[in-house]
VOVEX-971867 format. One record per residue: residue in three letters; x, y, z of N, C-alpha, C in turn. Coordinates in steps of 0.2 Angstrom, whole numbers, plus 5000, padded with zeros to 4 digits. Layout:
# VOVEX-971867
<atom><residu>ALA</residu><n_px>X</n_px><n_py>Y</n_py><n_pz>Z</n_pz><ca_px>X</ca_px><ca_py>Y</ca_py><ca_pz>Z</ca_pz><c_px>X</c_px><c_py>Y</c_py><c_pz>Z</c_pz></atom>
...
//
This chain:
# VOVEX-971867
<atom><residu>UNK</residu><n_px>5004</n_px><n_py>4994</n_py><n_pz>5000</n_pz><ca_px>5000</ca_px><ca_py>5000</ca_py><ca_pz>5000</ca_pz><c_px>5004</c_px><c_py>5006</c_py><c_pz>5000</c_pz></atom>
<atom><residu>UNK</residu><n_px>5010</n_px><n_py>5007</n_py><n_pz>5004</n_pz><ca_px>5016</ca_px><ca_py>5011</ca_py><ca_pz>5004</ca_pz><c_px>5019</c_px><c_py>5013</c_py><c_pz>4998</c_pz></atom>
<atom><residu>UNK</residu><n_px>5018</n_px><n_py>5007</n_py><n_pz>4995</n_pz><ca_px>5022</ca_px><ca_py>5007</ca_py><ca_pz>4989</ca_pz><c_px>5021</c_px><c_py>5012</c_py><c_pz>4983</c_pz></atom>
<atom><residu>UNK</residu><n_px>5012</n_px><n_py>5006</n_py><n_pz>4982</n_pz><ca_px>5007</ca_px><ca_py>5011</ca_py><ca_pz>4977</ca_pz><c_px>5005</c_px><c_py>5020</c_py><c_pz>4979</c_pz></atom>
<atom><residu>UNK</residu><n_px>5005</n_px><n_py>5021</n_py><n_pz>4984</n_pz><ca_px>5006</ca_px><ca_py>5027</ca_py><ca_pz>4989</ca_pz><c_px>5012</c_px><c_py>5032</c_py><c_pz>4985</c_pz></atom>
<atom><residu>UNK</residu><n_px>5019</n_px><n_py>5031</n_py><n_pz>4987</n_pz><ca_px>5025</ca_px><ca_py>5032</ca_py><ca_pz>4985</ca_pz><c_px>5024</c_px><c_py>5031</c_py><c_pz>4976</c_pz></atom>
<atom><residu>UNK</residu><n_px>5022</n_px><n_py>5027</n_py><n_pz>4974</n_pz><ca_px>5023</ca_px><ca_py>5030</ca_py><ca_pz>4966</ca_pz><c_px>5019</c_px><c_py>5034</c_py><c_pz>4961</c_pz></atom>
<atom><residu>UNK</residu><n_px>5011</n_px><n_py>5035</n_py><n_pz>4965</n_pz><ca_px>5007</ca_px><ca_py>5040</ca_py><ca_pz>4962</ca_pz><c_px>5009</c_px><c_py>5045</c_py><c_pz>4964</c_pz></atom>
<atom><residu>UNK</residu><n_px>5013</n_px><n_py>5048</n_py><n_pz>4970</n_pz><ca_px>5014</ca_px><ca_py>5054</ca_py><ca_pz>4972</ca_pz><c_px>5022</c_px><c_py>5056</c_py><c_pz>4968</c_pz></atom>
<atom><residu>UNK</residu><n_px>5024</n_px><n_py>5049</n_py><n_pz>4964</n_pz><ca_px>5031</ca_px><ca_py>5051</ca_py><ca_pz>4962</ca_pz><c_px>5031</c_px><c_py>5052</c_py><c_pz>4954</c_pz></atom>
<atom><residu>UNK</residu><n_px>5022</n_px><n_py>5049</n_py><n_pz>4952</n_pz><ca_px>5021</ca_px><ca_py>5051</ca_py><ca_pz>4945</ca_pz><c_px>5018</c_px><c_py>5056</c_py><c_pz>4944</c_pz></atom>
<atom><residu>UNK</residu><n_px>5014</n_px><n_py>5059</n_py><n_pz>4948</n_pz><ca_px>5011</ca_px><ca_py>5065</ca_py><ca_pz>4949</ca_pz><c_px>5017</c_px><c_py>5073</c_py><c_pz>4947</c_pz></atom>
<atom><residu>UNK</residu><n_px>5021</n_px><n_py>5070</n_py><n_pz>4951</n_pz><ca_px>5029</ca_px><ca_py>5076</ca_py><ca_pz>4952</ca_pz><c_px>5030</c_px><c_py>5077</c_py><c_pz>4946</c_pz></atom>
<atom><residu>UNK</residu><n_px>5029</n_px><n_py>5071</n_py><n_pz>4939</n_pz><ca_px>5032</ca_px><ca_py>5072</ca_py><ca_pz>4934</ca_pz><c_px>5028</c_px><c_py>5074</c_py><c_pz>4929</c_pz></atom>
<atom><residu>UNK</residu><n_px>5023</n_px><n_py>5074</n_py><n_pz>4930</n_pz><ca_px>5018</ca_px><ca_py>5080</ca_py><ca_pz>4925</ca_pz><c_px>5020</c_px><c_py>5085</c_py><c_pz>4922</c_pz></atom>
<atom><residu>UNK</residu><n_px>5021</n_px><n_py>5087</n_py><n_pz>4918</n_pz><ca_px>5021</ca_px><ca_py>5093</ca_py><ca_pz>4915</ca_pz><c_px>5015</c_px><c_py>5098</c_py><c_pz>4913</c_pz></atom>
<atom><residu>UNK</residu><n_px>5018</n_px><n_py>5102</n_py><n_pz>4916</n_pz><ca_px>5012</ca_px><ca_py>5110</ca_py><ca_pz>4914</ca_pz><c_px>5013</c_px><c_py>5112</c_py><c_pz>4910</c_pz></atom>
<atom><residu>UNK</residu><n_px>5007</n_px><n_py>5111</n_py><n_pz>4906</n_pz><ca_px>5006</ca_px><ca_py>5115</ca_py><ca_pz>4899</ca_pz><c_px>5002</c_px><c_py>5119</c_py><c_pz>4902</c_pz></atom>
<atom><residu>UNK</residu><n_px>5004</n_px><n_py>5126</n_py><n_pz>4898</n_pz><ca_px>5000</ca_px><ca_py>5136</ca_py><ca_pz>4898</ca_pz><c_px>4996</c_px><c_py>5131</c_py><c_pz>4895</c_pz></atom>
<atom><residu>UNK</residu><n_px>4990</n_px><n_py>5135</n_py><n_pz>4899</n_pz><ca_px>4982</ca_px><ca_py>5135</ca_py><ca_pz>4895</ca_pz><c_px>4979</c_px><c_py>5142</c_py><c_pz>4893</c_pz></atom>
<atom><residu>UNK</residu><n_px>4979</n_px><n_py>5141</n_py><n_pz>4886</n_pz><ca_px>4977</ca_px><ca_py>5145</ca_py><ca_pz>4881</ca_pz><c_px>4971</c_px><c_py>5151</c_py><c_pz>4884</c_pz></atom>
<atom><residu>UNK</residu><n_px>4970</n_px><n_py>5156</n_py><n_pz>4882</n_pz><ca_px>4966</ca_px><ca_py>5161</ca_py><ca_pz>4882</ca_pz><c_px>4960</c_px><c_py>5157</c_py><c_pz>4880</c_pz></atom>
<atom><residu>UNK</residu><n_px>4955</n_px><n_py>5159</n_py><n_pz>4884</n_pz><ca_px>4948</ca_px><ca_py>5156</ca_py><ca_pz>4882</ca_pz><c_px>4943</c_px><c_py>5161</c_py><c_pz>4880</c_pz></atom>
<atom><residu>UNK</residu><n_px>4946</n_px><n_py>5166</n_py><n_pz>4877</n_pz><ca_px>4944</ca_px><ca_py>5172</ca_py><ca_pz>4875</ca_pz><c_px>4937</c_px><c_py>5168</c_py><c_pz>4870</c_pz></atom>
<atom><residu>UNK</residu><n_px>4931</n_px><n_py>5171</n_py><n_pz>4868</n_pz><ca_px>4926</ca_px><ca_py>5170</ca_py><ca_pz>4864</ca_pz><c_px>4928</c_px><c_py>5175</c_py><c_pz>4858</c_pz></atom>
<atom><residu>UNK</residu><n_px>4929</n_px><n_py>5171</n_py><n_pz>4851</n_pz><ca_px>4930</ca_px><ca_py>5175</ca_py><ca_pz>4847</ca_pz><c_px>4925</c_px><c_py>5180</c_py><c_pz>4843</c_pz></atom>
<atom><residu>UNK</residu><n_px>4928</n_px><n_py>5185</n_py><n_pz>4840</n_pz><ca_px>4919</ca_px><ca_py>5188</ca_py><ca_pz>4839</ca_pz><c_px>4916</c_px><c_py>5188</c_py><c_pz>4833</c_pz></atom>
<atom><residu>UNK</residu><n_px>4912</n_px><n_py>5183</n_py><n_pz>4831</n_pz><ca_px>4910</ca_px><ca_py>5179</ca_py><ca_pz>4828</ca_pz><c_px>4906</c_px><c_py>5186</c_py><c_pz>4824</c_pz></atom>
<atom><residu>UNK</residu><n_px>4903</n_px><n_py>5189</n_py><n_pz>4829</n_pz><ca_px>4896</ca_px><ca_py>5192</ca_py><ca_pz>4826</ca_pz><c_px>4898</c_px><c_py>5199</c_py><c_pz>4824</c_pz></atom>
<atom><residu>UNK</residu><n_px>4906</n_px><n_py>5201</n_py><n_pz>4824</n_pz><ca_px>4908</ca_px><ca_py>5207</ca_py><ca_pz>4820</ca_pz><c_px>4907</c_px><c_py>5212</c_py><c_pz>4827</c_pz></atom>
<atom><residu>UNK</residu><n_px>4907</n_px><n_py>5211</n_py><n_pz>4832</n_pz><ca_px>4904</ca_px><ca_py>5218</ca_py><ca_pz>4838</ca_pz><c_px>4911</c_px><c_py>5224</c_py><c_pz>4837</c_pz></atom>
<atom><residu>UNK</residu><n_px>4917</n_px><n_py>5223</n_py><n_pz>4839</n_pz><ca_px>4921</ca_px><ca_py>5225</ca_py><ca_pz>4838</ca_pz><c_px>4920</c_px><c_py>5231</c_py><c_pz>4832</c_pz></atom>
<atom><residu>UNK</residu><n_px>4917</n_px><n_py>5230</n_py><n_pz>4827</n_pz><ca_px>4916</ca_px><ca_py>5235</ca_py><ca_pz>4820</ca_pz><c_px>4913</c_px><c_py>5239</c_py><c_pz>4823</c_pz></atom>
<atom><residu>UNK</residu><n_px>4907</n_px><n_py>5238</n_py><n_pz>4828</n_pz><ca_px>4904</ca_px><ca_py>5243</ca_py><ca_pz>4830</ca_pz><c_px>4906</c_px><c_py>5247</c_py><c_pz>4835</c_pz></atom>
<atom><residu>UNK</residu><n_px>4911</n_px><n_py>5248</n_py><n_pz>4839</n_pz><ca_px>4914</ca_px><ca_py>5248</ca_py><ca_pz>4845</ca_pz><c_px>4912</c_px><c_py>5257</c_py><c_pz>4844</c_pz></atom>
<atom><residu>UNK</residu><n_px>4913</n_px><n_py>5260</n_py><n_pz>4839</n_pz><ca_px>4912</ca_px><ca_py>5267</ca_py><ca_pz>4839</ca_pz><c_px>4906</c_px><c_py>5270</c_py><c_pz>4840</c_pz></atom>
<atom><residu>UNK</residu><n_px>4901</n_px><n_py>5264</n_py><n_pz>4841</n_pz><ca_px>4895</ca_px><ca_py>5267</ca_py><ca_pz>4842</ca_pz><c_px>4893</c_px><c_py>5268</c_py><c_pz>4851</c_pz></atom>
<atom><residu>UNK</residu><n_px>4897</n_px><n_py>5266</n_py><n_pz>4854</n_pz><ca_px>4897</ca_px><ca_py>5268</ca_py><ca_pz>4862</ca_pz><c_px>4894</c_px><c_py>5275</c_py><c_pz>4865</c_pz></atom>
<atom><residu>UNK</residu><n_px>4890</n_px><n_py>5274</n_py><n_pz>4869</n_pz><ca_px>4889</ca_px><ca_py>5280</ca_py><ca_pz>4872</ca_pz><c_px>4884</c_px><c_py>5284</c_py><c_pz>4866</c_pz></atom>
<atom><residu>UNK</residu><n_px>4882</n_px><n_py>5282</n_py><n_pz>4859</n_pz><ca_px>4878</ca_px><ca_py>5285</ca_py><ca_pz>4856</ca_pz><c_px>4871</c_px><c_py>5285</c_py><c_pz>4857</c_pz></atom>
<atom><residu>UNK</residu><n_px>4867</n_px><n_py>5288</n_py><n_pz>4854</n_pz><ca_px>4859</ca_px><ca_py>5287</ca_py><ca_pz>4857</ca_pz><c_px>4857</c_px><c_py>5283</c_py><c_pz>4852</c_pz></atom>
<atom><residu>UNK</residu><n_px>4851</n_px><n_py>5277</n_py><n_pz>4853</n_pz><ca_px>4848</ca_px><ca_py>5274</ca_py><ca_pz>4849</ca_pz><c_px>4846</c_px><c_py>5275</c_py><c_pz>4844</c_pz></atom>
<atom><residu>UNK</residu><n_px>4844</n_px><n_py>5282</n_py><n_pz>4842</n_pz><ca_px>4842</ca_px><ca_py>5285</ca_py><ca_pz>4835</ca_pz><c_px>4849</c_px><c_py>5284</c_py><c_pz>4830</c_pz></atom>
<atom><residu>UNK</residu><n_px>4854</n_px><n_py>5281</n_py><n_pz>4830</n_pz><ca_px>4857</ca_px><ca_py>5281</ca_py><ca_pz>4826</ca_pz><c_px>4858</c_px><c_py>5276</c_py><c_pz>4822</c_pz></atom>
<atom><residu>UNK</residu><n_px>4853</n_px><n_py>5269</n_py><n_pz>4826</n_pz><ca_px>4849</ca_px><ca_py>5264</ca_py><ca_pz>4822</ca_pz><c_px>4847</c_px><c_py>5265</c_py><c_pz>4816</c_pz></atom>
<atom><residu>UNK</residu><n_px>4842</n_px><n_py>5271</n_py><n_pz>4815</n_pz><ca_px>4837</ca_px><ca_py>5271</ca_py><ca_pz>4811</ca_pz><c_px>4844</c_px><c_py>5273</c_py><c_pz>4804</c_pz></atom>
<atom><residu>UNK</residu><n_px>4847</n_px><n_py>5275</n_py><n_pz>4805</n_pz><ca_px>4852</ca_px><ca_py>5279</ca_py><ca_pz>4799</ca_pz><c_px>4857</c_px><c_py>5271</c_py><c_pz>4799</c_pz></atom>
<atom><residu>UNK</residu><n_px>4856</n_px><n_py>5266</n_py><n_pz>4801</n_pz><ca_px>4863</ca_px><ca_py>5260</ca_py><ca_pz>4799</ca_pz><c_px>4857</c_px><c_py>5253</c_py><c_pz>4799</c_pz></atom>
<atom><residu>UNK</residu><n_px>4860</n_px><n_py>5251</n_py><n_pz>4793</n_pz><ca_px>4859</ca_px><ca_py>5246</ca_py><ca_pz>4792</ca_pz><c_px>4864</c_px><c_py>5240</c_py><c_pz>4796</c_pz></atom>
<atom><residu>UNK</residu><n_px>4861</n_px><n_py>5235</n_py><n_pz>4799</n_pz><ca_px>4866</ca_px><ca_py>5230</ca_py><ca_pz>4802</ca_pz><c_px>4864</c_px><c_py>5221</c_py><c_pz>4800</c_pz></atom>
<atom><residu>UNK</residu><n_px>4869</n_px><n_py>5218</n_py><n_pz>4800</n_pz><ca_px>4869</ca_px><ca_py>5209</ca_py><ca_pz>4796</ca_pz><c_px>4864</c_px><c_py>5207</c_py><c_pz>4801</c_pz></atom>
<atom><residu>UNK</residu><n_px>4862</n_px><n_py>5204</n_py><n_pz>4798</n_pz><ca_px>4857</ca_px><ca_py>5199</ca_py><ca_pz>4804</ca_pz><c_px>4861</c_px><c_py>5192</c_py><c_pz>4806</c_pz></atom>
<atom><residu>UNK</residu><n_px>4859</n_px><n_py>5190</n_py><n_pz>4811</n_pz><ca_px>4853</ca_px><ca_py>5192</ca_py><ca_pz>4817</ca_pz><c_px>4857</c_px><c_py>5199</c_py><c_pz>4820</c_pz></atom>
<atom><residu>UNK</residu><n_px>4852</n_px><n_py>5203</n_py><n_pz>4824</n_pz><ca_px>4853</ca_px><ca_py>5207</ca_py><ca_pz>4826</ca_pz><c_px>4847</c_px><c_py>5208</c_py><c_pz>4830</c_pz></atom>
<atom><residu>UNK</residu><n_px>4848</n_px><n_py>5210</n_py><n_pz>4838</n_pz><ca_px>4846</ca_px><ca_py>5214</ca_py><ca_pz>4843</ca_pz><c_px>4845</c_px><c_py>5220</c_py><c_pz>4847</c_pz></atom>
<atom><residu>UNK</residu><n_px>4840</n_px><n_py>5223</n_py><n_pz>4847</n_pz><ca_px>4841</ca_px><ca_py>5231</ca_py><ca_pz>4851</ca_pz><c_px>4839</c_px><c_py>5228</c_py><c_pz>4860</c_pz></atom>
<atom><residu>UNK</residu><n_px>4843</n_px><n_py>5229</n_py><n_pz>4865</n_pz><ca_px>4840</ca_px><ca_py>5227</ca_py><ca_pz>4870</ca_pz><c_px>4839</c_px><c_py>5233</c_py><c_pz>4875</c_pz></atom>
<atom><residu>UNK</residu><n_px>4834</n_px><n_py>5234</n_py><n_pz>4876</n_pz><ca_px>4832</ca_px><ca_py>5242</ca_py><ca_pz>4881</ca_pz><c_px>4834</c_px><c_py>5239</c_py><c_pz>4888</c_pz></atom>
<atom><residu>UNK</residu><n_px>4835</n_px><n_py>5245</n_py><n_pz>4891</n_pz><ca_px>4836</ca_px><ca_py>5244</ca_py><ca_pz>4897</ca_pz><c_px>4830</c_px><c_py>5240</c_py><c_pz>4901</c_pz></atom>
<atom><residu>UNK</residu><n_px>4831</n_px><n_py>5235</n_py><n_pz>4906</n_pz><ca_px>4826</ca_px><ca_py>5231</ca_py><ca_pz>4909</ca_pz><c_px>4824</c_px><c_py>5227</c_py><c_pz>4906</c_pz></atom>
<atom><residu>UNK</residu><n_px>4824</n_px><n_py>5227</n_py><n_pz>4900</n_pz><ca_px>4818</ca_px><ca_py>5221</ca_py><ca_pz>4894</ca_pz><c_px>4824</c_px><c_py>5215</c_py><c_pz>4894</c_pz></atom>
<atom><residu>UNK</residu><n_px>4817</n_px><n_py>5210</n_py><n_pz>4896</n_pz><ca_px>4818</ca_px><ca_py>5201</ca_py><ca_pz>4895</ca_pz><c_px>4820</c_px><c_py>5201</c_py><c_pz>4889</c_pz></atom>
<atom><residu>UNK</residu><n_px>4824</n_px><n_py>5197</n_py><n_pz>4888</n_pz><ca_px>4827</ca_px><ca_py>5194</ca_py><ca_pz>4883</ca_pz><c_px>4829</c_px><c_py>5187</c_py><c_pz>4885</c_pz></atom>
<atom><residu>UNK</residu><n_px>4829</n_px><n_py>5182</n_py><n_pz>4879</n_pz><ca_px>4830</ca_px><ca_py>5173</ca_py><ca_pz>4880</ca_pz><c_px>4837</c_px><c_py>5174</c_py><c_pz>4880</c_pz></atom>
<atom><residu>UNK</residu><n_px>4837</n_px><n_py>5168</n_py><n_pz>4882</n_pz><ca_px>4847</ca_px><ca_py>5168</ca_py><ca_pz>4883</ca_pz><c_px>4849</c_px><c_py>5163</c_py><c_pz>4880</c_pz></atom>
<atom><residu>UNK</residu><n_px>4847</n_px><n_py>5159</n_py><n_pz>4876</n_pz><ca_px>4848</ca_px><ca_py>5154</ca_py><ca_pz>4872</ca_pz><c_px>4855</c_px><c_py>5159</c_py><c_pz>4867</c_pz></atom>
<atom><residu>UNK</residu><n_px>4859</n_px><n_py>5156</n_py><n_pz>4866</n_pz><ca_px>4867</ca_px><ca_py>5157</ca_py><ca_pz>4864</ca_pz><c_px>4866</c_px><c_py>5157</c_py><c_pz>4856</c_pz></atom>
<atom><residu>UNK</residu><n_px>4868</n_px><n_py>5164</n_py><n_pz>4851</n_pz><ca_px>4870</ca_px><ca_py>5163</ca_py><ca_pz>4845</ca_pz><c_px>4877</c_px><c_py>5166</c_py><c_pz>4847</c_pz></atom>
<atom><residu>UNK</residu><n_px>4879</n_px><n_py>5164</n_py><n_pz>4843</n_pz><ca_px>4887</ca_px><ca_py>5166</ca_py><ca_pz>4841</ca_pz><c_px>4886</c_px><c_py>5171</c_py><c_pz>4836</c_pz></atom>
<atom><residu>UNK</residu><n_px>4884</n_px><n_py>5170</n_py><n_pz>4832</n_pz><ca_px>4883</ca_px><ca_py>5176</ca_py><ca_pz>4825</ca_pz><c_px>4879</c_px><c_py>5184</c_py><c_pz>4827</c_pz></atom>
<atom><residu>UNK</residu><n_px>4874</n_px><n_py>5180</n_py><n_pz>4831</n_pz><ca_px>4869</ca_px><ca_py>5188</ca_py><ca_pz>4833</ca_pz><c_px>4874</c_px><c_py>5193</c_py><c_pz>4836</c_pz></atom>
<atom><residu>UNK</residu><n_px>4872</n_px><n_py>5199</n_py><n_pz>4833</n_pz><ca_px>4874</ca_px><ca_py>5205</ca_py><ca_pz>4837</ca_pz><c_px>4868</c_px><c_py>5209</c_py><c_pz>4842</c_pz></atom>
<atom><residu>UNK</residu><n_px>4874</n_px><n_py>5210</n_py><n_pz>4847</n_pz><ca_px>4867</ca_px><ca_py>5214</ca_py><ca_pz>4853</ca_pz><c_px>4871</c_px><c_py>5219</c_py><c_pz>4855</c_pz></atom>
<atom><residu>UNK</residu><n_px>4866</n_px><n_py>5224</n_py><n_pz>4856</n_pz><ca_px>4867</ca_px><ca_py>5232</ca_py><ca_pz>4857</ca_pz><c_px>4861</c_px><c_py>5230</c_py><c_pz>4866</c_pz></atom>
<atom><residu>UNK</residu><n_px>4863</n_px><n_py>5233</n_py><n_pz>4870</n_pz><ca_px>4862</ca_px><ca_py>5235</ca_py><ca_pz>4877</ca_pz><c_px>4862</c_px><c_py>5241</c_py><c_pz>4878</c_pz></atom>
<atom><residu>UNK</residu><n_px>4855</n_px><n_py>5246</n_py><n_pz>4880</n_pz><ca_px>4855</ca_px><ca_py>5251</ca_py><ca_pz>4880</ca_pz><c_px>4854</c_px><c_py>5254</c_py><c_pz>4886</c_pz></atom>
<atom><residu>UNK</residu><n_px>4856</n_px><n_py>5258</n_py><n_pz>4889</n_pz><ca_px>4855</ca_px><ca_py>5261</ca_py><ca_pz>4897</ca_pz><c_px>4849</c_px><c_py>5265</c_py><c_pz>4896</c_pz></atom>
<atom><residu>UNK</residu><n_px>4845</n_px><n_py>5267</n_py><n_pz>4902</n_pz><ca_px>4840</ca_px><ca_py>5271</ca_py><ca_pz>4904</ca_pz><c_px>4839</c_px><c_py>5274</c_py><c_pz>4899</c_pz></atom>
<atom><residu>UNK</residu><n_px>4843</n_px><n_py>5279</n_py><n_pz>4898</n_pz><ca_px>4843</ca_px><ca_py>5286</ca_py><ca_pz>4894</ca_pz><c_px>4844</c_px><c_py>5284</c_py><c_pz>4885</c_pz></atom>
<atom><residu>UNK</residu><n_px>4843</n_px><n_py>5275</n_py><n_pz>4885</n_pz><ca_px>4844</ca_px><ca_py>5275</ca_py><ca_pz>4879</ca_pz><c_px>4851</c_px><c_py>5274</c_py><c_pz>4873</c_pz></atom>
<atom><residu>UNK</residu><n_px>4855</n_px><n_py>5276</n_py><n_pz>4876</n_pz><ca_px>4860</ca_px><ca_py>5276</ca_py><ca_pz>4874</ca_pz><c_px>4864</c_px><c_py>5270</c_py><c_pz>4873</c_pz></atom>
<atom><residu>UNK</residu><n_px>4871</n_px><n_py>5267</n_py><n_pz>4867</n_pz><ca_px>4873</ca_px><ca_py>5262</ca_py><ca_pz>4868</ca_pz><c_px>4877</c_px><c_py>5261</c_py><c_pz>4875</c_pz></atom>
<atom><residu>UNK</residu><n_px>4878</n_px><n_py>5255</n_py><n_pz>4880</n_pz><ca_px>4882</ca_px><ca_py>5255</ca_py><ca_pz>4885</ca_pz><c_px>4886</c_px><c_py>5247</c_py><c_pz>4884</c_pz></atom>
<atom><residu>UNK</residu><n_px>4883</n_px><n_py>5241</n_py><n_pz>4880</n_pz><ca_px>4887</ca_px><ca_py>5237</ca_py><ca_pz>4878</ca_pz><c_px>4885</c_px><c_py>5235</c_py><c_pz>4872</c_pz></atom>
<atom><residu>UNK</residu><n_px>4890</n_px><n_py>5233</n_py><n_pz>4870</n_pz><ca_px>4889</ca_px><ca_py>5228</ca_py><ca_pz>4859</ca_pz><c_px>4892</c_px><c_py>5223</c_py><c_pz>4862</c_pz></atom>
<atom><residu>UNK</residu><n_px>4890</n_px><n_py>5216</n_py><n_pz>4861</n_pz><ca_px>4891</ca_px><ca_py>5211</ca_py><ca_pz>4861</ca_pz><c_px>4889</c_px><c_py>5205</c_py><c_pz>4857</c_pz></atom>
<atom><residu>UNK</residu><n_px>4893</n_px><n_py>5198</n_py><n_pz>4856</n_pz><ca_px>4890</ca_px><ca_py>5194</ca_py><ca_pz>4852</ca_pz><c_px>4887</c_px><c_py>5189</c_py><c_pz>4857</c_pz></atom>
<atom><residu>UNK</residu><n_px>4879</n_px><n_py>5185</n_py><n_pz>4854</n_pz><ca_px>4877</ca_px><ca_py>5180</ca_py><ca_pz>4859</ca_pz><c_px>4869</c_px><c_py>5177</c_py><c_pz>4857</c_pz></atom>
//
């Protein structure tokens, strides 16, 4: 029992650590393109076309959370305004 003991703690020692990679989510859905729209007011919808799928989310409004990668979403604060672009 000693023994077995003694040699998972002496194979364990020789494991090698591998870096684990960025788990960063790539952005599939272009959000980054729109990054200049921050802090804008929502009427600037009306003057831009955007790829679909696409989302306007108001402040406090329910939305499903079911996961696309491709959808683009705008998050808008109180006063309407962009406060996050994100893909999902």
């Amino acid at each position: 029992m000693k023994s077995t003991f003694a040699l998972l703690l002496a194979l364990t020692a020789c494991q090698s650590s591998i870096p684990v990679k960025d788990a960063k989510t790539p952005d599939q859905c272009g959000a980054s393109e729109y990054a200049s729209l921050m802090g804008q007011s929502s009427d600037i919808f009306s003057t831009m076309t955007f790829p679909a799928p696409m989302r306007i989310i108001k402040h406090g409004m329910a939305i499903t959370m079911d996961y696309q990668s491709q959808r683009l979403n705008f998050d808008l604060d109180k006063s309407g305004r962009i406060q996050r672009i994100w893909c999902g």
